[in-house]
N, C-alpha and C positions, 0 to 999 in steps of 0.2 A: 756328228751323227753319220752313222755311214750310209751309203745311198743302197737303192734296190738292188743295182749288179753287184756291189760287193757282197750282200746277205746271201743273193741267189748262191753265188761262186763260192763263198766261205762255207756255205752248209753244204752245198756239194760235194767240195773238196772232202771238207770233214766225213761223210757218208761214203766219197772214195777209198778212203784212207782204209776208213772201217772193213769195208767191203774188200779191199783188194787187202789188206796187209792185217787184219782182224786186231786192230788196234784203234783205242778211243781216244781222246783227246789231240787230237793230234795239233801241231803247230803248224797253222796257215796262217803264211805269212803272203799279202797279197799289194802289187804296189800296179802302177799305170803303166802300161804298154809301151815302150822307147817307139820313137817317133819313124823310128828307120828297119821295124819291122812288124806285122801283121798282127794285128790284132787289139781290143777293147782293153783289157787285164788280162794281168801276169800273174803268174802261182811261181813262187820260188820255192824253185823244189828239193835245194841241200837240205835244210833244218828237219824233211822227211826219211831222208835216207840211211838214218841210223832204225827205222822203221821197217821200211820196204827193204832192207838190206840188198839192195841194186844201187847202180850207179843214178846220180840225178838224172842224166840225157832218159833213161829207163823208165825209172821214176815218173818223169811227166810223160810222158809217152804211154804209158798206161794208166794215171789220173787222165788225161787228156782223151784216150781213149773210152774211157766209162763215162764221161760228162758228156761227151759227142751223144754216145748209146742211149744214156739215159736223161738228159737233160734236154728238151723239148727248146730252148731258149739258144743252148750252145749250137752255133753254124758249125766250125770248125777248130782247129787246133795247131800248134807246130812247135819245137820244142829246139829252141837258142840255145847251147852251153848251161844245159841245167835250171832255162827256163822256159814256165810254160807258160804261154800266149796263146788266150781265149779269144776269139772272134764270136759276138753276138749274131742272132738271126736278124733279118727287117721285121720280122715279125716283134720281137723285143725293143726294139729302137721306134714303131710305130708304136706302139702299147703305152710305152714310158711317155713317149710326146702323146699322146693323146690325155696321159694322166697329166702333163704338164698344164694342158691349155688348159683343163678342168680347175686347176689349183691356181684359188684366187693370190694374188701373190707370192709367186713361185720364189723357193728359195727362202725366203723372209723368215727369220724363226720365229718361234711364240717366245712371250715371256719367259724369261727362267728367274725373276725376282731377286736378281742381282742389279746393284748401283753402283756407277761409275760417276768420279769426276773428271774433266780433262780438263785441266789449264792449257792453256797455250796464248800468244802474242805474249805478253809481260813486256808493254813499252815503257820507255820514261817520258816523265809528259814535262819535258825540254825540247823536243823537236821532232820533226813528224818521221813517219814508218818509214823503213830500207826492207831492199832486196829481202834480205834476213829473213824481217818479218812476216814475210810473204808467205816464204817457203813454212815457216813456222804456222803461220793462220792456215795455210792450205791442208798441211799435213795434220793439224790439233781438229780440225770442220773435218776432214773424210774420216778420221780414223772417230772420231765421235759417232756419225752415221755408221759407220758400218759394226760398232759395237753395237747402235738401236736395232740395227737389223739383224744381229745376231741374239737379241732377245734380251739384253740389258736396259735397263733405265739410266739415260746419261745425262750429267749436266753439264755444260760448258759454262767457261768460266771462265775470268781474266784477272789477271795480277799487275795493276799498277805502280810503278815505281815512281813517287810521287814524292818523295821528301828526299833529303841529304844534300851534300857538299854540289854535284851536277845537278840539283835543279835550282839550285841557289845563284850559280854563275848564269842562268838568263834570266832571273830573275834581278839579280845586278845588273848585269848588262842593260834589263829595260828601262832597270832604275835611273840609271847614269844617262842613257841616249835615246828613250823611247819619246819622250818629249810631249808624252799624253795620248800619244798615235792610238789605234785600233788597227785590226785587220781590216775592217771595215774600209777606217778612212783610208789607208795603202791600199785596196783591194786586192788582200793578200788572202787565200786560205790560211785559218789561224795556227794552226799547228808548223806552218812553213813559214807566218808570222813571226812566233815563240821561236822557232830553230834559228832564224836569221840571229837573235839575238845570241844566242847561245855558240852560235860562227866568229859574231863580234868578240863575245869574251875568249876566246881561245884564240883570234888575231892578236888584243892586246897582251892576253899572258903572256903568250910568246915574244913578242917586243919587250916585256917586261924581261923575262925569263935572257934574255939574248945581252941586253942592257948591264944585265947585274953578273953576266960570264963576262960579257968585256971590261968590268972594273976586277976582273983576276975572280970572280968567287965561283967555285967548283958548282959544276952545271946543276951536277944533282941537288945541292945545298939553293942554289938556283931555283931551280924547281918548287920549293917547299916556303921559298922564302917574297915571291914574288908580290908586291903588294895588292896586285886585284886578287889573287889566289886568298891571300890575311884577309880582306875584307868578305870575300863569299863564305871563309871560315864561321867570319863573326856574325855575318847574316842569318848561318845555321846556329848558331847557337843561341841568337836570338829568338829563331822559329822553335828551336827547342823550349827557352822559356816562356814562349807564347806571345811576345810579342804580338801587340795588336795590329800596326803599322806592318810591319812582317809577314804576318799573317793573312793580308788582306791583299797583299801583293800577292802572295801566295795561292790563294784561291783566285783571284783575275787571270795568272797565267796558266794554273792548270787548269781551269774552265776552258781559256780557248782553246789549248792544247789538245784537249778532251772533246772539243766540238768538231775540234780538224781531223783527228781519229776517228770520230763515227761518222763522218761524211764518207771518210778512204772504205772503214768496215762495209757503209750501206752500199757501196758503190762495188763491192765485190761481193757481197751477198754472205760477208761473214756477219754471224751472231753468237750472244753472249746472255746466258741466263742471270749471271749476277757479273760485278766486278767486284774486288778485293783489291784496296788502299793500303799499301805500305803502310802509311801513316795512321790507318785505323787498328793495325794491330802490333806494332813495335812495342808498345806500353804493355799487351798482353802478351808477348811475349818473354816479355824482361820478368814476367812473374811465375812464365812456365819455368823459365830458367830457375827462377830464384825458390821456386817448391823443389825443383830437380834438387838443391844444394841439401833441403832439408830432406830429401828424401834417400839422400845417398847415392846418385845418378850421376850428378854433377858433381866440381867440387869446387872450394873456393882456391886461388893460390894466393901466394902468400905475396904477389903486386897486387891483390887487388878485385885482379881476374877472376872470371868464373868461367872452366875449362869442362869439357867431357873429354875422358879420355880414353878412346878408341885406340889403342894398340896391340892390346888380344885381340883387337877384328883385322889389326894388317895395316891399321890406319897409325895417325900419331895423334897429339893431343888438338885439340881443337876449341881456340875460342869462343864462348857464347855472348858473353858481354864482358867489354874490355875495362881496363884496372879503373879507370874512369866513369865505369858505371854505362856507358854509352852502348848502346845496339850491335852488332853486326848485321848482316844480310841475314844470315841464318836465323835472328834470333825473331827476326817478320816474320821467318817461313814457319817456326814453331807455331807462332800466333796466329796463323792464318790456318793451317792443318788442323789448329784445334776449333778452329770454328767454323771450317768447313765440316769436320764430322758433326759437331751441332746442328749446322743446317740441312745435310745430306743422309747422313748415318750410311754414307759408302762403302761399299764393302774394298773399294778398289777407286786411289787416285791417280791419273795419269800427266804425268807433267814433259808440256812440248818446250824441251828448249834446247837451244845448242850445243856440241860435243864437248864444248870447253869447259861444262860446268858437270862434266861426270861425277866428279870427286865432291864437288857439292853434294850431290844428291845422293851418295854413296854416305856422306855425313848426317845427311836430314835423317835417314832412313836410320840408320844407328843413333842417332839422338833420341828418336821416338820412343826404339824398341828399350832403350836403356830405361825410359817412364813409364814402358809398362800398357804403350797405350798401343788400344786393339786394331787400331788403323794401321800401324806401321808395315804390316807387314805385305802393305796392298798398295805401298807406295811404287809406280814404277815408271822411271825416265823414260821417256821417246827422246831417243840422244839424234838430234841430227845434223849432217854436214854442213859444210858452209856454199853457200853459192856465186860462182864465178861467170865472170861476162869474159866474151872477148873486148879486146881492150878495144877505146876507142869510139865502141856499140853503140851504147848510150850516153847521155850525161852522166855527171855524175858531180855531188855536191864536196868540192875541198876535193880533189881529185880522187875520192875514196870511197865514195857512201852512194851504191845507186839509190837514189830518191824511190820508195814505193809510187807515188802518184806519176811521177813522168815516166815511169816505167810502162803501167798499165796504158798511161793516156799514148804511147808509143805502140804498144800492142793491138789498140782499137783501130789506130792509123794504119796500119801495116795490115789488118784485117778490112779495111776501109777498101784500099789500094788494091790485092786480091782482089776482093770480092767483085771491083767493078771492071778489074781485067776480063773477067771472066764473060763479062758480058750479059750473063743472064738473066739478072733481076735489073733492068732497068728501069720496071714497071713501079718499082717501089717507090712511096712516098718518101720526104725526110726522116718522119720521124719511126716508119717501118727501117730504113735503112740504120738509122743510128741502131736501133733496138740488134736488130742483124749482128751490126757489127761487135757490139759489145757482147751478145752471147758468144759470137763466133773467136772474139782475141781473148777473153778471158777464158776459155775454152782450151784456146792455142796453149798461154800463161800456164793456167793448174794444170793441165795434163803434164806436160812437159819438165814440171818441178815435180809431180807426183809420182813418173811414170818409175823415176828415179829411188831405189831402196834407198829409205830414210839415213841411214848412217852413210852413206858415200857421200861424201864431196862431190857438187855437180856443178856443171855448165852449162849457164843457159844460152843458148844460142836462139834471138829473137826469129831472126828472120828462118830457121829451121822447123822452129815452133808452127809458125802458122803455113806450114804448106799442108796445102786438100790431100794429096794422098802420102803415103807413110807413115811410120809410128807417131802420129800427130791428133790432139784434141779434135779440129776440124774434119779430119778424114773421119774418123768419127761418127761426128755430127754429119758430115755427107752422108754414112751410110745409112742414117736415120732417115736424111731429108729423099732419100731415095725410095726409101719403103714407103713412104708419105703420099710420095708422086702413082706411084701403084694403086694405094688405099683408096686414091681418089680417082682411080678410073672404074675402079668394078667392087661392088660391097661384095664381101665374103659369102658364101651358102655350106652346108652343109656337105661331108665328102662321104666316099667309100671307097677305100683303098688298101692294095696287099701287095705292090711292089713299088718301088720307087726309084728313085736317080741315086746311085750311089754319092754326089755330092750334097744331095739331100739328107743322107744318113749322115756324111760327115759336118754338117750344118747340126744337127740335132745333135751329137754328139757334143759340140761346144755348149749349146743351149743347154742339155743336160749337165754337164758339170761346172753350172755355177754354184749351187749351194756348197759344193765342195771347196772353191776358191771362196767363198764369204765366209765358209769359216777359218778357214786356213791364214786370209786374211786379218780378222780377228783377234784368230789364239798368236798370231806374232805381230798385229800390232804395225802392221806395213800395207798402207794403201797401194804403194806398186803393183800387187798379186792381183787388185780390182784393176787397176789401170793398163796390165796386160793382158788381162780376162777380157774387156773391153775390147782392146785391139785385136785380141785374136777373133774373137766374136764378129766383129765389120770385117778382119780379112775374109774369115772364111764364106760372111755373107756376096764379100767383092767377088768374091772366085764363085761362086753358085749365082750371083746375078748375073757376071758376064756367061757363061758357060751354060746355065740351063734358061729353057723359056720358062717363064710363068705367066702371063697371061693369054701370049699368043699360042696356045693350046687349043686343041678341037677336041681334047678330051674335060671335060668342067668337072670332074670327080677332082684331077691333078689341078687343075688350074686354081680349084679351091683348097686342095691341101696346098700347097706351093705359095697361095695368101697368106693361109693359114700359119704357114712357118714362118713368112716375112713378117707378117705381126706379132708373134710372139720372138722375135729378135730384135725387133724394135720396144717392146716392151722392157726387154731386157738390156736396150741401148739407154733405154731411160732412165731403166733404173740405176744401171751401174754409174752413168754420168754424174747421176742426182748423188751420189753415193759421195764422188767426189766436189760435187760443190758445182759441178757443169748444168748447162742447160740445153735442149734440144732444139733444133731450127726446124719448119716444117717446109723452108725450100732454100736451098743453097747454089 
């Protein structure tokens, strides 16, 4: 949606154009003002000068001159190599914030009766959350909010990977040395329960695996041939035939597996409108597959197999269920697609998961459109990188896997620690300080993995995270907890005003172009654009809190506009946070 200064500027232009070179339609093309020279918006003025038949420097120079003249709103003007650079009046920069503070949730769009799904997490309920999953829940939660607030109807959702050959080996594993145990009785969180077991079987595989290379037999032949690997085989095939015994094994570990996962969700403030079971839809999948065969989509080959074959798309042929009749991954993801549209009717699925599975999803999306079904074309991956520590940071489980829960519960410490450097909340009770702390490290946490455009590869550096000032969650949250401290010395009154602090306009100016970064963020799908909307927002508040007074004024017209602005930037500290899954401190 474009905002008010572009319509002003674009009709202007357009009536320049008219005016000075008696030509209609003309092509205004209009972008934002470079940061290193003067002015609101740009008019780029080549795409005119087949028009104006002058040089562009000309060109804007005379648009620029007629919008001064005639345009009540335009200050001034200046003209870069062909562009021109509009400067607004104070009188247009008070007008727009004063329609800001009128408009109950500024920014926010209405409905537009479009449905989204977002998958995102998709753990295996063998062993609890990593790093990974983090960056994953973080980025699948903001980018869900920020489609609701751009006028969609979204539901989240999760995909568990609940069945095959890896949930079977801790399920052996508990078989063979659990000994009847509970998390309970170990007082272990269950999900780090289940994962311990799932450690054990890949110690002894590997013994195994090492045992049958030193009697001469080829590693890889090794690999496939190791006897606890033939037993977890037989196990799934068991669970396949429904084994009762199997199966009851089978729901005890993924129950706790599953308890220890919503404890990690509750504790970060991630949530999920439904889950989706591997296990609940592989059988309905095997039947998308096998109507695909009759319907000419799919085909049988001649092991057995039943392949789609994507090669006019750039692809090659691909597996749906193997000559055995047995699942793929993909052939869940058909079954679950189709009944997500049953329960949703989405116009648009969004699925958060890692870079590596591009080419999967580049398969799903071609399997679809080959059936014909009207979802597919609204299928679209949030690809994103992998996340790195410095070595050493943290723990880490098997020298490989940072643990999601020791991660966070390292984040709250290190927020702990700050915070009471600081010295200033000594006032606080226990359980006001825990509260603190955890808004404040998981703050540090999500900013810091979201701050990051989703497709790069990033590094999270702990103790970088949680510093007060800098491109950091907490600084942030400071410049909220700072407006707070203001709110509560003088309640706000009504102003009258017709000049102000030029750092003031430049305040309003961030404040104004949030709708424009919420959609921006949005139509590509990249919480970053919120999370540096955010930052620039508290810088520019830092740089107008230290530099201009606002309370200690003998003028009350300013001192109440000057509130007035501070509130509605913390309004909009709130909301962007919320956007991302952060929460606000009202004293730091």
């Amino acid at each position: 949606m474009e905002n008010d200064l572009n319509k002003i500027i674009r009709l202007a232009a357009s009536n320049a154009v008219k005016e000075l070179f008696n030509a209609d339609n003309a092509n205004v093309q209009l972008q934002k003002t470079r940061k290193d020279f003067v002015g609101d918006i740009t008019l780029v003025c080549f795409p005119l000068t087949s028009i104006s038949k002058k040089s562009p420097e000309e060109t804007g120079n005379a648009i620029g001159e007629y919008l001064k003249t005639n345009i009540a709103e335009v200050k001034d003007y200046n003209v870069v190599k062909g562009f021109l650079n509009i400067e607004m009046t104070t009188a247009f920069w008070l007008n727009s914030f004063d329609q800001i503070v009128a408009t109950e949730q500024y920014g926010i769009a209405p409905s537009n009766g479009k449905v989204v799904v977002v998958e995102y997490c998709g753990p295996n309920t063998n062993k609890p959350l990593h790093v990974g999953h983090l960056r994953n829940m973080f980025l699948g939660y903001s980018i869900a909010e920020i489609l609701k607030a751009n006028g969609y109807k979204v539901h989240k959702v999760n995909i568990l990977n609940d069945r095959g050959v890896a949930i079977c080996k801790s399920m052996l594993a508990y078989q063979k040395w659990g000994n009847g145990k509970t998390p309970e009785s170990v007082g272990l969180k269950a999900d780090h329960f289940i994962g311990d077991f799932y450690v054990s079987f890949g110690k002894e595989e590997k013994k195994q695996i090492d045992a049958l290379i030193a009697e001469g037999i080829d590693p890889k032949e090794a690999a496939r041939k190791a006897p606890i690997l033939l037993e977890a085989q037989t196990m799934l095939q068991k669970w396949e035939d429904g084994d009762a015994e199997v199966r009851a094994l089978w729901q005890l570990n993924n129950k706790w597996c599953l308890q220890g996962h919503q404890q990690t969700y509750d504790s970060l403030g991630i949530d999920f409108e439904k889950n989706y079971a591997e296990s609940d839809y592989y059988l309905s999948g095997k039947q998308i597959v096998k109507d695909g065969v009759k319907s000419g989509a799919y085909i049988h080959e001649d092991d057995g197999s039943i392949q789609v074959d994507l090669t006019d798309d750039g692809l090659d042929k691909k597996v749906l269920l193997r000559k055995d009749g047995t699942s793929v991954y993909l052939t869940q993801d058909l079954g679950v697609a189709e009944a997500r549209y049953k329960d949703f009717g989405m116009d648009k699925s969004i699925y958060v998961v890692g870079d590596e599975q591009n080419y999967h999803f580049k398969v799903l999306q071609l399997a679809l459109q080959k059936l014909g079904k009207s979802y597919a074309d609204g299928i679209y991956h949030l690809s994103y990188g992998m996340v790195d520590l410095p070595s050493g940071r943290m723990k880490t489980r098997e020298g490989t896997v940072i643990d999601a829960d020791e991660l966070v519960a390292e984040m709250l410490t290190v927020a702990e620690q700050r915070t009471k450097e600081s010295g200033k909340l000594d006032d606080l009770n226990e359980e006001e300080g825990k509260d603190l702390y955890r808004k404040i490290g998981l703050a540090a946490l999500k900013y810091f993995m979201l701050k990051v455009g989703p497709k790069k590869r990033m590094l999270f550096n702990p103790e970088e995270s949680i510093e007060f000032v800098g491109d950091t969650g907490p600084f942030i949250q400071y410049s909220y907890a700072r407006i707070q401290s203001l709110l509560r010395k003088k309640t706000i009154e009504s102003y009258e005003i017709s000049d102000i602090h030029p750092l003031s306009i430049e305040l309003i100016k961030v404040v104004y172009s949030f709708p424009e970064k919420l959609a921006e963020a949005g139509s590509n799908y990249d919480p970053s654009i919120i999370a540096n909307y955010a930052f620039d927002l508290a810088k520019a508040f830092s740089k107008f809190y230290g530099d201009v007074p606002i309370i200690d004024n003998e003028n009350k017209d300013i001192t109440n506009f000057r509130l007035t602005l501070c509130n509605q930037v913390a309004k909009l500290i709130k909301l962007n946070l919320g956007l991302m899954g952060m929460e606000v401190v009202d004293r730091m």
